[in-house]
C-alpha positions in Angstrom: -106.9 -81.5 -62.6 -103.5 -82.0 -63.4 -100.7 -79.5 -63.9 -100.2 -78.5 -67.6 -96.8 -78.1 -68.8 -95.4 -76.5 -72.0 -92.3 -74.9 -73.1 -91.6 -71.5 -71.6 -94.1 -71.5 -69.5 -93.1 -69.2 -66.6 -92.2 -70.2 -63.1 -94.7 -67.9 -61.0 -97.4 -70.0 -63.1 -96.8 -72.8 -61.0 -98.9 -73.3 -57.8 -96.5 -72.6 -55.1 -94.3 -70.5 -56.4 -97.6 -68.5 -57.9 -98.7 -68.1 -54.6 -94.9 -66.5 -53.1 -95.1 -64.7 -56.2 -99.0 -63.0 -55.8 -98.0 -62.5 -51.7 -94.5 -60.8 -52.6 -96.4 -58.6 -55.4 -99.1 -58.0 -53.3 -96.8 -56.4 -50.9 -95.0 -54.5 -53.0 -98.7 -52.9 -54.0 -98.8 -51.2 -50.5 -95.4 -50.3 -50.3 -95.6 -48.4 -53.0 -99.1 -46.7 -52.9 -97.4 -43.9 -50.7 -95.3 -42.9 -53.2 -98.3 -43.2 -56.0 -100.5 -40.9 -53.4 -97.6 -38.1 -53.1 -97.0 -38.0 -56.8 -100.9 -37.9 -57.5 -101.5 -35.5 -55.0 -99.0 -33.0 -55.5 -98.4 -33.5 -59.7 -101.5 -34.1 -61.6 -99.3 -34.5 -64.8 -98.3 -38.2 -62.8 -102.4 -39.0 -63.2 -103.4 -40.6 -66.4 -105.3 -38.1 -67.7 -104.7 -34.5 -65.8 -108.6 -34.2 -65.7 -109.0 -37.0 -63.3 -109.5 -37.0 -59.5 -107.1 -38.0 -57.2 -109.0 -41.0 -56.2 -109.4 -42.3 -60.2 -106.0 -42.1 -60.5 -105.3 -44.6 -57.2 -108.1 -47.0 -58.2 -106.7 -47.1 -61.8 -103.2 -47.4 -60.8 -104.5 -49.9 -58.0 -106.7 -51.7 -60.8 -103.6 -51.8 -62.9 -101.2 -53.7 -61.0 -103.4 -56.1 -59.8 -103.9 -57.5 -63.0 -101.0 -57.2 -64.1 -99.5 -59.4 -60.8 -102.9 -62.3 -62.2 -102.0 -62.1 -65.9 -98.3 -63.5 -64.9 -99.0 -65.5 -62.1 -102.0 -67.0 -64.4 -101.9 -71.2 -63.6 -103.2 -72.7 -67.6 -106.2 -74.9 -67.1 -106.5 -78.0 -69.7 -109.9 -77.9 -71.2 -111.1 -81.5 -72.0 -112.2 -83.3 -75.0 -115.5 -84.7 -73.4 -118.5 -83.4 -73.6 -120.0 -81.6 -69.9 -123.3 -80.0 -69.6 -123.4 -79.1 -73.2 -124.3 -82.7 -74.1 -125.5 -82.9 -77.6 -124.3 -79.1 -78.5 -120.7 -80.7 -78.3 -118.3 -81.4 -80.9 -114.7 -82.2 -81.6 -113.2 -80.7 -84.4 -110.4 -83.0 -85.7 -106.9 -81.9 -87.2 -107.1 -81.7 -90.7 -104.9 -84.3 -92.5 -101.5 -83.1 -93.7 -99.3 -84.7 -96.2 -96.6 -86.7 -95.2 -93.3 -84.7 -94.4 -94.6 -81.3 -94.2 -94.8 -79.3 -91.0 -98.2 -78.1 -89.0 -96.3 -75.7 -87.5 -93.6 -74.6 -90.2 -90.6 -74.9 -87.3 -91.0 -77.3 -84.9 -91.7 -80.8 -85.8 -91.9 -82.5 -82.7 -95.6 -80.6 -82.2 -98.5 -83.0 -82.0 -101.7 -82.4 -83.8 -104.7 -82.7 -81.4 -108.4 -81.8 -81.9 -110.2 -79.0 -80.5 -114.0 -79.2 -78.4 -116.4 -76.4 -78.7 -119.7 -76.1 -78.0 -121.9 -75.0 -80.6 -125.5 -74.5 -81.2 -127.0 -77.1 -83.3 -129.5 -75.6 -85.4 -129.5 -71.4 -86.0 -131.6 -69.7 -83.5 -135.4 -69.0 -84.7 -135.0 -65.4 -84.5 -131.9 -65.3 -87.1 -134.0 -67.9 -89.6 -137.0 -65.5 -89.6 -134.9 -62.4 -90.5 -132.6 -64.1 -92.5 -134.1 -66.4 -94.3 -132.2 -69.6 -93.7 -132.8 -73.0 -94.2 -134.0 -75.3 -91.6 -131.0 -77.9 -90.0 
């Protein structure tokens, strides 16, 4: 697939420089779990609660940073407009027609309007129509 771009989108989303980015954050993980264990060990106010063990607090803070380092270094995937494995639960909703000269966006007018693909279900479930009482589609 290709690469998406967009306006400020950040560097360490790029491939490469995602993975320099993930290896150098990755390293400074270990270099500073020492320093987490001495503080957890000796201070439980440092913990995040002062109830839990020393080992919650590690995992947590562990837990923490490593999603931190994926939620920046996070590469944006485009989602097509063509119908996969959902088949005939697939729609395309179309922009809805604005008049001419006014904005989509209220700022910027050089934003295109594209549609948007979901996947829906067709008809409402059997289980919701007996309880609910709706119509047959």
């Amino acid at each position: 697939m290709p690469t998406v771009t967009f306006p400020r989108r950040p560097l360490v989303s790029y491939p490469i420089l995602s993975f320099f980015y993930k290896l150098f954050y990755t390293s400074s993980i270990f270099a500073r779990l020492p320093l987490w264990a001495i503080s957890f060990s000796l201070f439980k106010g440092t913990r995040p609660l002062p109830t839990w063990s020393f080992k919650q607090s590690l995992l947590l803070r562990g837990f923490f940073e490593y999603l931190a380092m994926l939620s920046r270094a996070e590469t944006p995937v485009p989602l097509p407009l063509e119908p996969g494995k959902e088949k005939d639960r697939w729609q395309i909703l179309e922009p809805f027609p604005m008049p001419r000269g006014t904005s989509t966006t209220g700022l910027n007018e050089n934003v295109a309007q594209e549609g948007l693909s979901a996947a829906g279900l067709v008809k409402s479930p059997v289980w919701l129509q007996k309880h609910h009482q709706l119509p047959l589609t």
